[in-house]
C-alpha positions in Angstrom: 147.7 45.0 53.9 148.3 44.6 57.7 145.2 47.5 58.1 143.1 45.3 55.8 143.4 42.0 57.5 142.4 43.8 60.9 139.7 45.3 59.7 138.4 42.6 58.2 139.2 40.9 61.3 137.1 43.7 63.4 134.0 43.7 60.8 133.6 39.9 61.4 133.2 40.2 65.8 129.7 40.6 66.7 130.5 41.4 70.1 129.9 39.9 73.4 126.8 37.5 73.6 124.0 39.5 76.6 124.4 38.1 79.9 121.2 36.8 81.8 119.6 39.2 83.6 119.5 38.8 87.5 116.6 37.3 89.3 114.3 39.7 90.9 115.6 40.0 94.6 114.0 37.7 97.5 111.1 39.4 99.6 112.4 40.2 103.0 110.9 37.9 106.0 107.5 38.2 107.4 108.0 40.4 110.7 111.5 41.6 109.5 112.3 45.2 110.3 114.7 47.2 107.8 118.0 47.7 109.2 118.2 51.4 110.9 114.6 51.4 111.5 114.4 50.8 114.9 117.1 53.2 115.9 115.4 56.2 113.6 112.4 55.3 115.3 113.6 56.1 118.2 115.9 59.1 117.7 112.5 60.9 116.6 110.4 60.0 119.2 109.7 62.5 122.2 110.7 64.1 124.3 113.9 64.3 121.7 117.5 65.6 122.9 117.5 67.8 125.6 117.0 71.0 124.8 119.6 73.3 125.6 121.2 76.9 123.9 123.1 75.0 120.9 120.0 72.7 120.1 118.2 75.6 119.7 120.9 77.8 117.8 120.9 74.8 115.7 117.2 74.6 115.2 116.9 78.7 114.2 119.9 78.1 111.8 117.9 75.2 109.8 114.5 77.2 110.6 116.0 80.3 108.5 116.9 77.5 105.8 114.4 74.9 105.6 111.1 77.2 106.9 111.3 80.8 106.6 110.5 80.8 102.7 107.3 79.5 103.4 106.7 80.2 107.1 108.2 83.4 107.3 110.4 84.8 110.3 107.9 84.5 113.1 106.3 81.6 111.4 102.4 82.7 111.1 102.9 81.4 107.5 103.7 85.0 105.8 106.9 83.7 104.2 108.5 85.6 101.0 106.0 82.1 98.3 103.1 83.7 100.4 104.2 87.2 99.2 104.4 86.3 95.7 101.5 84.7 95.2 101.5 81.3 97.1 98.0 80.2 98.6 98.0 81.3 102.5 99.9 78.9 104.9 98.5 78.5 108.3 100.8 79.4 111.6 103.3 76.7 113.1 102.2 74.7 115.8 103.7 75.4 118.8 103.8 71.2 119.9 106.9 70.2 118.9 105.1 66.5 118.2 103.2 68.2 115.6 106.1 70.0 114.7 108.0 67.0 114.2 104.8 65.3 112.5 105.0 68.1 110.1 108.8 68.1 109.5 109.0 64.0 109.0 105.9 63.4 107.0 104.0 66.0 104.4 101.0 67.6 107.0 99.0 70.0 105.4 101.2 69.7 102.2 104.0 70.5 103.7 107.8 69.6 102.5 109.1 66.8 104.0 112.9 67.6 105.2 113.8 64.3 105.7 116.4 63.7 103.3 117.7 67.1 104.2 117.4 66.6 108.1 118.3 64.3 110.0 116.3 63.3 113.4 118.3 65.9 115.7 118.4 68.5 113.5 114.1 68.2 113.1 114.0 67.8 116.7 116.2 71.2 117.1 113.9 73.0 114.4 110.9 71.8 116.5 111.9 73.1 119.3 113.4 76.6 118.1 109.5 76.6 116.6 108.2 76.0 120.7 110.1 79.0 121.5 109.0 80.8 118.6 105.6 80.0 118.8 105.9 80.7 122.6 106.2 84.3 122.1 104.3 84.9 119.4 100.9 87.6 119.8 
């Protein structure tokens, strides 16, 4: 009898009445800038960290990541997706601005890294490409 009355009890609750949904949130400020953005800004632009040994390390351990797929070892764009069948990709610049263009943004269709890399690691794969590109034929 007990099992009855409760179920009977259950069967007759129709739940929780919806809550309102929230207001759609307030556009920011005219002339605001998002938090972070100035800093960012300025972490990617040149000259970047000094360049040193472990910068570079650095930059040739994210290269053989991020790059060499695509770019292949010496990066003239003869990477293992060019091998099997991927249209031809052009040589790296050796600028690291363009490099860095490149890396941030999607030049020439290229992958953006940035949620992968963040502004000193870029900077580092930038500059192991200068020295790459360097001493290239």
């Amino acid at each position: 009898m007990r099992w009855l009355f409760l179920l009977l009890l259950l069967t007759g609750c129709d739940g929780w009445p919806e809550s309102p949904k929230p207001p759609p949130p307030a556009p920011p400020p005219d002339g605001s800038v998002p938090r972070g953005t100035a800093a960012q800004a300025r972490a990617l632009a040149s000259p970047g960290p000094p360049v040193d040994a472990a910068l570079l390390a650095q930059g040739a351990d994210r290269y053989a990541i991020f790059c060499t797929p695509c770019h292949g070892a010496r990066g003239l764009g003869d990477g293992v997706v060019v091998k099997r069948g991927h249209p031809h990709i052009t040589p790296l610049p050796s600028d690291p601005a363009r490099s860095m263009a490149a890396i941030t943004g999607n030049l020439a269709g290229a992958h953006p890294h940035s949620d992968r890399l963040d502004p000193h690691q870029r900077w580092a794969v930038a500059r192991h490409v200068e020295v790459l590109m360097r001493g290239r034929p």
